[in-house]
C-alpha positions in Angstrom: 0.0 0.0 0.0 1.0 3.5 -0.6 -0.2 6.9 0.1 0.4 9.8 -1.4 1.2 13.5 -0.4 0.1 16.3 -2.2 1.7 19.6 -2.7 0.4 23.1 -2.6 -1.4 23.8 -5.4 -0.5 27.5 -5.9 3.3 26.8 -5.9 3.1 24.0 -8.7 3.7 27.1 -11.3 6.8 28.5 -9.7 9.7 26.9 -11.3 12.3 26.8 -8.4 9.9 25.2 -6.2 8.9 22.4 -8.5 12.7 22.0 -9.3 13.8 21.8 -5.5 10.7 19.6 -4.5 12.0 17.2 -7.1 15.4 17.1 -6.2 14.9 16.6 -2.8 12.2 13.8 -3.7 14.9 12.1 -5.7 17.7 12.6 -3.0 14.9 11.0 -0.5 13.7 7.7 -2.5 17.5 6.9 -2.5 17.1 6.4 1.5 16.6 2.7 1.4 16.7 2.0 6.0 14.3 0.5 7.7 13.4 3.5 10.1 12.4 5.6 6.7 9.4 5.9 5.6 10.0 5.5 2.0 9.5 7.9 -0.7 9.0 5.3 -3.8 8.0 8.3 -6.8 6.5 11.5 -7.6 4.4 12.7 -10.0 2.8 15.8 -11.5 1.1 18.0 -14.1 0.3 21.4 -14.7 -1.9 21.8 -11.8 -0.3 19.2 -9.3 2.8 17.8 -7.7 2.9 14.3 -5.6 4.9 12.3 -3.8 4.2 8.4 -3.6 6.0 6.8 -0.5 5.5 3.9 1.7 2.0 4.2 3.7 2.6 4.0 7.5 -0.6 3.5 9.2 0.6 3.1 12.7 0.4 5.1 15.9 2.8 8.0 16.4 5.2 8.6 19.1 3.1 11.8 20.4 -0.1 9.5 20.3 1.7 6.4 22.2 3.4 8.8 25.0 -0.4 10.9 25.5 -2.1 7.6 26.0 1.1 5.3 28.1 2.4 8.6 29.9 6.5 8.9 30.1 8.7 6.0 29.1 11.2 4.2 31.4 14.8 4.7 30.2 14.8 1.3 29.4 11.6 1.3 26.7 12.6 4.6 25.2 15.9 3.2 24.5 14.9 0.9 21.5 13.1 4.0 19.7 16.1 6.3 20.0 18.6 3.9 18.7 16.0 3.6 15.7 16.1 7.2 15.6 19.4 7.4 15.5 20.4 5.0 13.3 17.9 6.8 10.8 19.7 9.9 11.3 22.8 8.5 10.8 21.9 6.8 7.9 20.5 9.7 6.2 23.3 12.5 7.2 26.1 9.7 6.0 23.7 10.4 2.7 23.9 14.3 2.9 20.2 14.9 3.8 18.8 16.7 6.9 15.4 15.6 8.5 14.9 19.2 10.0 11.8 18.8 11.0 12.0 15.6 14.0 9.0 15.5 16.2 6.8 13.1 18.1 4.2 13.3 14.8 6.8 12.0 12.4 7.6 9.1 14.6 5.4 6.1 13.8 5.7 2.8 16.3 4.9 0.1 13.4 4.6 -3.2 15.8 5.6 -5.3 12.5 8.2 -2.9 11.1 9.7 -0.8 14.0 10.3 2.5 14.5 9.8 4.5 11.4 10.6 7.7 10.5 8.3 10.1 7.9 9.8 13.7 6.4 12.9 13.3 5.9 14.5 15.9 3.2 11.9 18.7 1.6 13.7 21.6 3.8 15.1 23.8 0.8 11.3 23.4 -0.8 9.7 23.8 2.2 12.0 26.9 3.5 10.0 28.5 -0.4 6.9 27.8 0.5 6.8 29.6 4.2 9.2 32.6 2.8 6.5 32.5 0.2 3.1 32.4 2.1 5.0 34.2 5.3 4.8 31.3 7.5 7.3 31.4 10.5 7.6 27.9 12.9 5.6 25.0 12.7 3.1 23.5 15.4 6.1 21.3 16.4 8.4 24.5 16.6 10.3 23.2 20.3 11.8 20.6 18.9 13.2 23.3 16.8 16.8 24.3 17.0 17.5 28.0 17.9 19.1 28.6 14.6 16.0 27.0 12.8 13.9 29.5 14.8 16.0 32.6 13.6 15.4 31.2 9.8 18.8 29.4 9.2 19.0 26.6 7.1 18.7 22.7 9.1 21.8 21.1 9.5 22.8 17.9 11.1 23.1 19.8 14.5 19.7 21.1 13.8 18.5 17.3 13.7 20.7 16.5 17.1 19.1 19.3 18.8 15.6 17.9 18.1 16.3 14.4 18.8 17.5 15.6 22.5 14.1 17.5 22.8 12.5 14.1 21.2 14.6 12.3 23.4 13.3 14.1 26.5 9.6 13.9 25.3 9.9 10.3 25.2 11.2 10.6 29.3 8.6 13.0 30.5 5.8 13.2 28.6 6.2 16.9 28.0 7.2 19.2 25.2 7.9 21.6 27.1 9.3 20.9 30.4 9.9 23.6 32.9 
């Protein structure tokens, strides 16, 4: 099964988008790890722009940890090595997830831990300079460069899985 991800609409005219949108989507289906969610294709016309990938139907880390409460050292310890492995996996391939939160971390009881939008920061950074958009709704897991409009980089991704990392432990997104 497959699902797939549609772009804005309004942006499928402006050249650079479509151009980094498709470079990063190529960059991205060359992930092959099993903590990726895979991106398999992408597709398009004049009035639309998709990405195919893998379809991950499972719960997400932020929907486990508000239903179970914290995690013990010991049970959060699986998922971050997942994590981290990703991470690894995907740097070592000279591509930045920065964008890791609790929402893009699905618990697949068949398949492990497995990690959805990786890549897309170059297109993405055009769409919010575009429609004015500042931080996400995931914007503490942030880094403080991310904040202040810099470019991701693997520190940016470091900084979120210690944020992610401390979700997991206390169940809060913001602790005091």
């Amino acid at each position: 099964n497959v699902a797939v991800k549609l772009t804005n609409p309004n942006l499928v005219s402006e050249t650079t988008y479509l151009s980094k949108f498709r470079s990063e989507a190529r960059a991205i289906s060359r992930l092959n790890h099993p903590s990726i969610v895979s991106v398999l294709d992408t597709t398009g016309d004049d009035e639309v722009e998709a990405i195919v990938m893998e379809l991950v139907e499972e719960e997400t880390l932020n929907d486990f940890i508000s239903r179970h409460g914290p995690l013990s050292a010991r049970r959060m310890m699986p998922f971050f090595n997942h994590i981290v492995d990703a991470l690894l996996h995907a740097h070592k391939h000279g591509l930045i997830h920065g964008a890791l939160s609790p929402e893009k971390v699905f618990l697949c009881p068949d398949r492990g831990t497995k990690i959805s939008g990786f890549g897309f920061n170059e297109s993405t950074s055009l769409i919010e300079a575009k429609q004015g958009i500042s931080a996400n709704s995931s914007s503490q897991f942030l880094s403080p460069e991310q904040k202040n409009k810099s470019v991701p980089d693997e520190k940016s991704d470091v900084f979120a899985l210690g944020k992610l990392t401390q979700f997991m432990l206390t169940g809060s997104k913001n602790p005091e």
